[in-house]
LUMVEX-506266 format. One record per residue: residue number from 0; residue in one letter; x, y, z of N, C-alpha, C in turn. Coordinates in steps of 0.05 Angstrom, whole numbers. Each point is the difference from the previous one (the first is absolute). Example, Ala and Ser with C-alpha at 12.3 -4.5 7.8 and 13.67 -1.06 7.14 Angstrom:
<atoms>
+-----+------+--------+--------+--------+--------+--------+--------+--------+--------+--------+
! pos ! code !    n_u !    n_v !    n_w !   ca_u !   ca_v !   ca_w !    c_u !    c_v !    c_w !
+-----+------+--------+--------+--------+--------+--------+--------+--------+--------+--------+
!   0 !    A !    264 !   -114 !    156 !    -18 !     24 !      0 !     18 !     24 !      0 !
!   1 !    S !     -7 !     21 !    -14 !     16 !     24 !      1 !    -15 !     22 !     14 !
+-----+------+--------+--------+--------+--------+--------+--------+--------+--------+--------+
</atoms>
This chain:
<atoms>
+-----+------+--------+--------+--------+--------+--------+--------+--------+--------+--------+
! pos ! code !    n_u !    n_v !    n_w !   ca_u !   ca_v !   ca_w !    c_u !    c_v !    c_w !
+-----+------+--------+--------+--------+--------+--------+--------+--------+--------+--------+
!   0 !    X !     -5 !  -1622 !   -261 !      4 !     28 !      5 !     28 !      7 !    -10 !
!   1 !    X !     -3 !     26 !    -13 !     32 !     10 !    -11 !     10 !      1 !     23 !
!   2 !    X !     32 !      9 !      1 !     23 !      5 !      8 !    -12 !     18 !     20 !
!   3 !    X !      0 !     -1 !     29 !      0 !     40 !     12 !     19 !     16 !    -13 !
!   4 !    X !     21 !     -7 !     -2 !     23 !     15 !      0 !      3 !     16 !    -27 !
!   5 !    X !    -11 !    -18 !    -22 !      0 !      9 !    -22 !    -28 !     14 !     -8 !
!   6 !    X !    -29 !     -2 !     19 !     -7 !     19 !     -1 !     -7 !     31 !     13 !
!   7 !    X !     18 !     -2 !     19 !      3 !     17 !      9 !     17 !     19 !    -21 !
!   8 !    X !     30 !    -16 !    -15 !     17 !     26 !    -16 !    -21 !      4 !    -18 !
!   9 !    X !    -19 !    -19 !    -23 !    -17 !      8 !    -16 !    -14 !     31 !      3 !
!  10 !    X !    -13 !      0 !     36 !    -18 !     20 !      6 !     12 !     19 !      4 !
!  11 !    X !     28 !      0 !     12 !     18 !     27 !      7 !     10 !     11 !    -31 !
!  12 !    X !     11 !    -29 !    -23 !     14 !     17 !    -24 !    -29 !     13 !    -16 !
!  13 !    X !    -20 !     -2 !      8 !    -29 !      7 !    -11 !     -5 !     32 !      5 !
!  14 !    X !      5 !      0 !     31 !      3 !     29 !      9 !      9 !     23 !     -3 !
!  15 !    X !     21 !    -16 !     -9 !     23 !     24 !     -5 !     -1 !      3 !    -26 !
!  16 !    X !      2 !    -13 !    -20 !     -3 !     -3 !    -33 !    -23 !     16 !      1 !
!  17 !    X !    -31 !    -12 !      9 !    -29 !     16 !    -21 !    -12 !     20 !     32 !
!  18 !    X !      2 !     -2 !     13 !    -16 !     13 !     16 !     14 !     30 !     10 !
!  19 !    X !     25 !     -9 !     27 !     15 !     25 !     -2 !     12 !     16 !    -16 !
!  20 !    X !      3 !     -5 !    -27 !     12 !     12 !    -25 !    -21 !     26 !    -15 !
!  21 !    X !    -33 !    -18 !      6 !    -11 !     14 !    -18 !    -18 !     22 !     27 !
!  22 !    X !      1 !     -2 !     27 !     -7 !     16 !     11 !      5 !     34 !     -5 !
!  23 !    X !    -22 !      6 !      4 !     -6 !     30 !      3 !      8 !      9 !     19 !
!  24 !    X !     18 !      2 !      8 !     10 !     14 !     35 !    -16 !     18 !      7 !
!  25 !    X !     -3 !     25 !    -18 !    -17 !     32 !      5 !    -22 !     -8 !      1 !
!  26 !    X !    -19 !    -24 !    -15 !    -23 !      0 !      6 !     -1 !    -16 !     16 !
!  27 !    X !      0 !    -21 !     12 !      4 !    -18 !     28 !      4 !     19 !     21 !
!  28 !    X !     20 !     17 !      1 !      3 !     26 !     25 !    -29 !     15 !     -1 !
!  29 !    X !     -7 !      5 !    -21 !    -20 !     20 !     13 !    -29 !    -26 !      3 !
!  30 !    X !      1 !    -23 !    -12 !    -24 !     -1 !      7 !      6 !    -16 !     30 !
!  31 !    X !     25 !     -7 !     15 !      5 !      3 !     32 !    -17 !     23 !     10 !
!  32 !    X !     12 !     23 !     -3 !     -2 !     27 !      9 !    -32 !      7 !      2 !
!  33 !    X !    -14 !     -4 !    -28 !    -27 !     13 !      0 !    -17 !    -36 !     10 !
!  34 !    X !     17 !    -17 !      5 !    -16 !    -29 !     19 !    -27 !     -4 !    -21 !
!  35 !    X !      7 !      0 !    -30 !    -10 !    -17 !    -25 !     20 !    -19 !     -7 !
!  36 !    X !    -13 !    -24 !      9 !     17 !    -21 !      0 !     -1 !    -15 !    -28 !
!  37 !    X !    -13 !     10 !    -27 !    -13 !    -19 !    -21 !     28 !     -2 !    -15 !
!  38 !    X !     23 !     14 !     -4 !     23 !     -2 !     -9 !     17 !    -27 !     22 !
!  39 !    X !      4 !     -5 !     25 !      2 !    -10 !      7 !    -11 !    -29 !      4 !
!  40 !    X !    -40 !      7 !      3 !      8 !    -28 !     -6 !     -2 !    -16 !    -29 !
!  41 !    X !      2 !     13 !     -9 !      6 !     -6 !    -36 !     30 !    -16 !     -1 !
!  42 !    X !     22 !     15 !     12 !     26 !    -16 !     11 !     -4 !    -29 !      9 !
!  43 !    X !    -12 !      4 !     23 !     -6 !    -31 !     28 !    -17 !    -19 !    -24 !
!  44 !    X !    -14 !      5 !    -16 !    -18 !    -14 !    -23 !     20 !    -25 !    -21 !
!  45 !    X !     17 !     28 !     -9 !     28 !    -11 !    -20 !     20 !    -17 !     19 !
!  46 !    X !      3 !      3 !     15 !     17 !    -15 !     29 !    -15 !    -21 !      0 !
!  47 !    X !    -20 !     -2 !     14 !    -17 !    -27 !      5 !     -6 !    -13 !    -27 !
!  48 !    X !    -15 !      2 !    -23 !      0 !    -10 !    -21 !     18 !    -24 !     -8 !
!  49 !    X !     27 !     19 !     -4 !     26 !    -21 !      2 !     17 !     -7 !     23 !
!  50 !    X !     -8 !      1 !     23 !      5 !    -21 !     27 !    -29 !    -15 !    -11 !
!  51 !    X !    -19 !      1 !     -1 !    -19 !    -24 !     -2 !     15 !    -13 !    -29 !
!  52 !    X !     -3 !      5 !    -16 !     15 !    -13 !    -23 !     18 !    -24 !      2 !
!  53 !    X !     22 !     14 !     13 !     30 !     -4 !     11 !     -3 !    -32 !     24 !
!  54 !    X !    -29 !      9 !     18 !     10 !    -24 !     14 !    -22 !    -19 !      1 !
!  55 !    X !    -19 !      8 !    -23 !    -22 !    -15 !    -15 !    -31 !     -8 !     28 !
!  56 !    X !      7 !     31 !     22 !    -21 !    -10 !     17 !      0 !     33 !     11 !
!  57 !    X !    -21 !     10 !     20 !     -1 !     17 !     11 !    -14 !     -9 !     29 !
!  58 !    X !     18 !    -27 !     11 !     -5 !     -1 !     16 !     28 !    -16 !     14 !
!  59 !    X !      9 !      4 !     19 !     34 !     -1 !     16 !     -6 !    -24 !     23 !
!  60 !    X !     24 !     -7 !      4 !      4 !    -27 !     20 !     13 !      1 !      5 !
!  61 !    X !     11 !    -14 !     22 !     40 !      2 !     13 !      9 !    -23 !    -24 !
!  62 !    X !     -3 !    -18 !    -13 !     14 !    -12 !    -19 !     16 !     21 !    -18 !
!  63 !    X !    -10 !     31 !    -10 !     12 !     16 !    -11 !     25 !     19 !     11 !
!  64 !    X !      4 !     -9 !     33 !     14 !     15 !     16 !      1 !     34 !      0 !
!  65 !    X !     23 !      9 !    -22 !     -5 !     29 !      2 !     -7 !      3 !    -25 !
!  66 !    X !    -22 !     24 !     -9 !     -8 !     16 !    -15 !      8 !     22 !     -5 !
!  67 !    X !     -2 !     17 !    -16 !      0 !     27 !     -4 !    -40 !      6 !    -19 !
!  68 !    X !     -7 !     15 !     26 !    -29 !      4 !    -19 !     -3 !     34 !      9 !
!  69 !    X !    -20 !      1 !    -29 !     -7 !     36 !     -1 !    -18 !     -4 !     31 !
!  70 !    X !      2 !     33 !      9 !    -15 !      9 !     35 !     -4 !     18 !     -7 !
!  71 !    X !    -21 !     10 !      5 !     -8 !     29 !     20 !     10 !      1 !     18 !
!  72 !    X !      8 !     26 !      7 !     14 !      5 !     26 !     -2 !     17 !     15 !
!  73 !    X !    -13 !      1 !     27 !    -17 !     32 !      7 !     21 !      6 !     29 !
!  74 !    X !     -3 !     21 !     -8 !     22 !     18 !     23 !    -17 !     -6 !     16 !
!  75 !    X !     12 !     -4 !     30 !    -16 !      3 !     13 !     -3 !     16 !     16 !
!  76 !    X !     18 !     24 !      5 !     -1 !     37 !     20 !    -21 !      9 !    -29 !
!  77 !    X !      2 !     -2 !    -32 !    -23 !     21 !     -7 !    -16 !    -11 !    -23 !
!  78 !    X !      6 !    -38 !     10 !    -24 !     -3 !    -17 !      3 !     -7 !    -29 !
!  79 !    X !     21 !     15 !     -4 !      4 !      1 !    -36 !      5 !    -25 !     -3 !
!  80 !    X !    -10 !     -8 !    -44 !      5 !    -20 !     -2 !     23 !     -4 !    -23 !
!  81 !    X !     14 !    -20 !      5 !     27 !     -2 !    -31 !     -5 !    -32 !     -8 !
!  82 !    X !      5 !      3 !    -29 !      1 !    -27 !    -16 !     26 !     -4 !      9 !
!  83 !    X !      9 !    -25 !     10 !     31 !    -15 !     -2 !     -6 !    -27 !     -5 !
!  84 !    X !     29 !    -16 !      3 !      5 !    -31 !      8 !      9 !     -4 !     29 !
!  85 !    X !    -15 !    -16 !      8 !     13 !    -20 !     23 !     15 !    -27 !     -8 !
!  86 !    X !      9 !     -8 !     10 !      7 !    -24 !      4 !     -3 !    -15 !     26 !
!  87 !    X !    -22 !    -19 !     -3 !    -15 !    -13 !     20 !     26 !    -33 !      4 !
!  88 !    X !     -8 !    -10 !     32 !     13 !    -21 !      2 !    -19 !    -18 !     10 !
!  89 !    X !     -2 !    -13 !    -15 !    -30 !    -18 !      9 !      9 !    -26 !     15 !
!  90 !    X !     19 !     -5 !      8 !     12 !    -26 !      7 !     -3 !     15 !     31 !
!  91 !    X !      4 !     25 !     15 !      4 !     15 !     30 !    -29 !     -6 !     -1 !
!  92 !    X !      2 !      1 !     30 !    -40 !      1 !     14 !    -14 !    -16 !    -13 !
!  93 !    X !     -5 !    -18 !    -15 !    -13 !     -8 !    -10 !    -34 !      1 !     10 !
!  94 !    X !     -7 !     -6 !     22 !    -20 !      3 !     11 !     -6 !     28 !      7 !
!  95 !    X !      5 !     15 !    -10 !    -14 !     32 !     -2 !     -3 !      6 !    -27 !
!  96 !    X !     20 !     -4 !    -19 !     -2 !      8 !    -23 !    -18 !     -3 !    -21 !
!  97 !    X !    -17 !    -26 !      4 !    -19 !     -6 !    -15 !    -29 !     26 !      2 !
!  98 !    X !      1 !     -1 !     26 !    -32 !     18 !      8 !     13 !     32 !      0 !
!  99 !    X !     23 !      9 !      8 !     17 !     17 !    -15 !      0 !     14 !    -31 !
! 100 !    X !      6 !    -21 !     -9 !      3 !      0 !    -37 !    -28 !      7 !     -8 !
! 101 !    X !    -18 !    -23 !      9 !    -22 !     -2 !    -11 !    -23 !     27 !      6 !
! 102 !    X !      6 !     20 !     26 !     -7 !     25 !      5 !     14 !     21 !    -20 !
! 103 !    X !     14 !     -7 !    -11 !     24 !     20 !    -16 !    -24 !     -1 !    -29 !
! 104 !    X !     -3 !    -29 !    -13 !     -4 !     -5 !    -23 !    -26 !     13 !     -1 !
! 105 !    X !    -13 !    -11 !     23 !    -28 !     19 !     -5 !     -8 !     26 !     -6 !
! 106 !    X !     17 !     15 !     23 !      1 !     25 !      0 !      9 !      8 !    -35 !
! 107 !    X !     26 !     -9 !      0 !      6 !      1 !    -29 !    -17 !      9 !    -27 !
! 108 !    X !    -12 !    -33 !      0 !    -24 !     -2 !    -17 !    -16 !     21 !     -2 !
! 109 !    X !    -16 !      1 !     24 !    -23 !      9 !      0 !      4 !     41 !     -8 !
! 110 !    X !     24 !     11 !      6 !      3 !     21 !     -8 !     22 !      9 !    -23 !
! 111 !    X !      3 !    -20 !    -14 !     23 !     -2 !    -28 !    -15 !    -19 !    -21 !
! 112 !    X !     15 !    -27 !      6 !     -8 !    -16 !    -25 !      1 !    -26 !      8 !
! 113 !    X !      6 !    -20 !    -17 !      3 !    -27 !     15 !     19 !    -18 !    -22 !
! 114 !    X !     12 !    -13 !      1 !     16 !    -19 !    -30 !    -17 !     -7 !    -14 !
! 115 !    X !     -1 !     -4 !    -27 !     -3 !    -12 !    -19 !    -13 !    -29 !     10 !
+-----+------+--------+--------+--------+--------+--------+--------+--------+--------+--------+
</atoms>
């Protein structure tokens, strides 16, 4: 397994170079606003692609300790949803996180996409 450390800067200098650079701000706001998420998850797509790439798996362990991976993120007073990054610590709780994660990925999947 690579470096964490080094791929974590890989996936952050990735972000900032091709993804937040070439964002559409005006169109990402409105497709928040009118809650057409296909601009968005077109984003979480390009994000995951190269985190799956980057750490040659789309599936996490505490051996990787902390992450930074693309999320959905739903308000929870109205519901709304936003593309971001977390940064997960997989080494804490260990015994929740697995059935945790593994409720996340599904959900994920089953209403976006899945890695490569």
């Amino acid at each position: 397994m690579k470096d964490n450390i080094k791929m974590q800067e890989d996936f952050t200098e990735y972000l900032n170079r091709e993804v937040l650079s070439s964002v559409d701000w005006a169109k990402l706001k409105e497709s928040y606003i009118k809650h057409n998420y296909g601009y968005m998850k077109e984003l979480l797509k390009q994000m995951t692609d190269k985190f799956c790439e980057i750490y040659s798996t789309n599936e996490l362990h505490e051996d990787y300790e902390f992450v930074l991976v693309p999320a959905v993120i739903r308000v929870s007073e109205s519901g709304n949803l936003y593309a971001g990054i977390v940064q997960l610590d997989l080494t804490s709780s260990g015994e929740h996180y697995t059935q945790y994660i593994g409720k996340i990925c599904k959900h994920f999947n089953n209403y976006f996409f899945s890695c490569p």
